[in-house]
C-alpha positions, 0 to 999 in steps of 0.5 A: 979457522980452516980453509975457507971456500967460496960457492956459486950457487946457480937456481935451475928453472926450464933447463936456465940459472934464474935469480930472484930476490927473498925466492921472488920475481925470478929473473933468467941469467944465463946457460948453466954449463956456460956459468959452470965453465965460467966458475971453474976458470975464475975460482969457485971451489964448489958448485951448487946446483938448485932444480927449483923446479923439480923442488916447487913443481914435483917434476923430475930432477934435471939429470941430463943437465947435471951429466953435461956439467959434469962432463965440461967442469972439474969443479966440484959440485952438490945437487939440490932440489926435488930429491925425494928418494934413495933412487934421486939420491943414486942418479945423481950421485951417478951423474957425478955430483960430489954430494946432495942437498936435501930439503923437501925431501926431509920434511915428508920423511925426517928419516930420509937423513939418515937412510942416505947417511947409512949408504953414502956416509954422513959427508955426502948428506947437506941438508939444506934449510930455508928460514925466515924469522917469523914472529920472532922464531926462526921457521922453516919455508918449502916449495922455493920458500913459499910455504911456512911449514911452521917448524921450528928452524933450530929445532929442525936443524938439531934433528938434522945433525943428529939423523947424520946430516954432515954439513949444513946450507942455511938459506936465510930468506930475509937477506936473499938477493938484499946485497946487506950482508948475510944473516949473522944473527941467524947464523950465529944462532945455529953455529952455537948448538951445532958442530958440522960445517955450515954454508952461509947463504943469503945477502952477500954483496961485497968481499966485507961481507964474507969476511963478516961470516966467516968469523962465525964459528962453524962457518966454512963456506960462504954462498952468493949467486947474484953478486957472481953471476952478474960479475960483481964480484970477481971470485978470484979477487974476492979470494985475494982479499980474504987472504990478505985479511987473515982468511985462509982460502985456495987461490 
């Protein structure tokens, strides 16, 4: 199975962490370096950070925010969210952030995949997909998953992986802050026609639930905010139960 990890996700809008439910009624929670600290000492291998503002509203990405996570954490960590250009790619990687997550990005330029791919390599390009299943096809949702681009959601993804994409988040819009389980079917679907690591993401809100999907091939980590942030459920405990049931993670 691999190594297995487990990854705050924390949505940034006005310089906060807000959480909503299916990428609505958007709460505030919390100071994002307080949250990050809060992470590295309770077990998180991996951050992410989402400007949802710079994604929906085209202003500028946060850097000054991501350069004080970096300076108060060791955790490791991955920007999204209003990246558009190589010089976004450059400042954020510059701020010291592990790797990027593109998503609006590219859908205006598909090939923007493969441009950060060719200067970074293809383990630093996430390409980070939110999907919604809408008359029976998986689509592709914009703007903090507002907007049906009408693409073709497996479709996308295989283009993805083949511009240079080296690890997927798949965001499922129909579970998003539910606490019912991920999207197993949704994840299954895009595990079978590709072979990159994928990030679940979308509905956790018990350990059963990570344990679910990390039996899906491909599936190397697993994503929540709310059920974190709120405390939940405790990362360490969570890791403890995994092992305990078979899934190798770090403890």
């Amino acid at each position: 199975m691999g190594v297995k990890k487990i990854v705050p996700c924390m949505d940034i809008k006005n310089g906060r962490v807000v959480k909503g439910t299916q990428f609505k009624d958007i709460e505030e929670v919390a100071d994002p370096v307080e949250m990050a600290k809060y992470y590295m000492e309770t077990g998180a291998d991996e951050l992410i950070f989402y400007d949802i503002q710079s994604s929906d509203e085209s202003k500028p990405i946060l850097y000054d925010l991501i350069c004080r996570v970096k300076a108060e954490t060791s955790t490791p960590y991955i920007v999204g969210g209003g990246i558009q250009t190589m010089e976004d790619v450059d400042r954020v990687m510059d701020c010291g952030a592990d790797r990027v997550s593109i998503n609006s990005g590219v859908i205006k330029r598909p090939e923007f995949v493969s441009e950060v791919a060719a200067k970074y390599g293809s383990g630093k390009v996430i390409l980070s997909v939110d999907v919604q299943m809408v008359d029976g096809v998986y689509r592709v949702f914009k703007n903090a998953g507002r907007v049906n681009t009408g693409i073709d959601a497996l479709e996308w993804i295989k283009r993805g992986v083949g511009n240079g994409a080296g690890e997927l988040v798949l965001n499922s819009i129909d579970t998003d802050g539910a606490k019912c389980g991920y999207d197993i079917p949704m994840l299954t679907a895009v595990s079978d026609m590709v072979d990159i690591p994928i990030v679940a993401s979308g509905g956790a809100g018990k350990f059963e639930d990570f344990l679910e999907v990390f039996k899906i091939k491909n599936v190397a980590a697993g994503l929540a905010a709310r059920i974190f942030h709120y405390k939940e459920v405790n990362i360490n405990e969570l890791k403890q139960y995994l092992r305990d049931n078979g899934v190798e993670v770090i403890l």
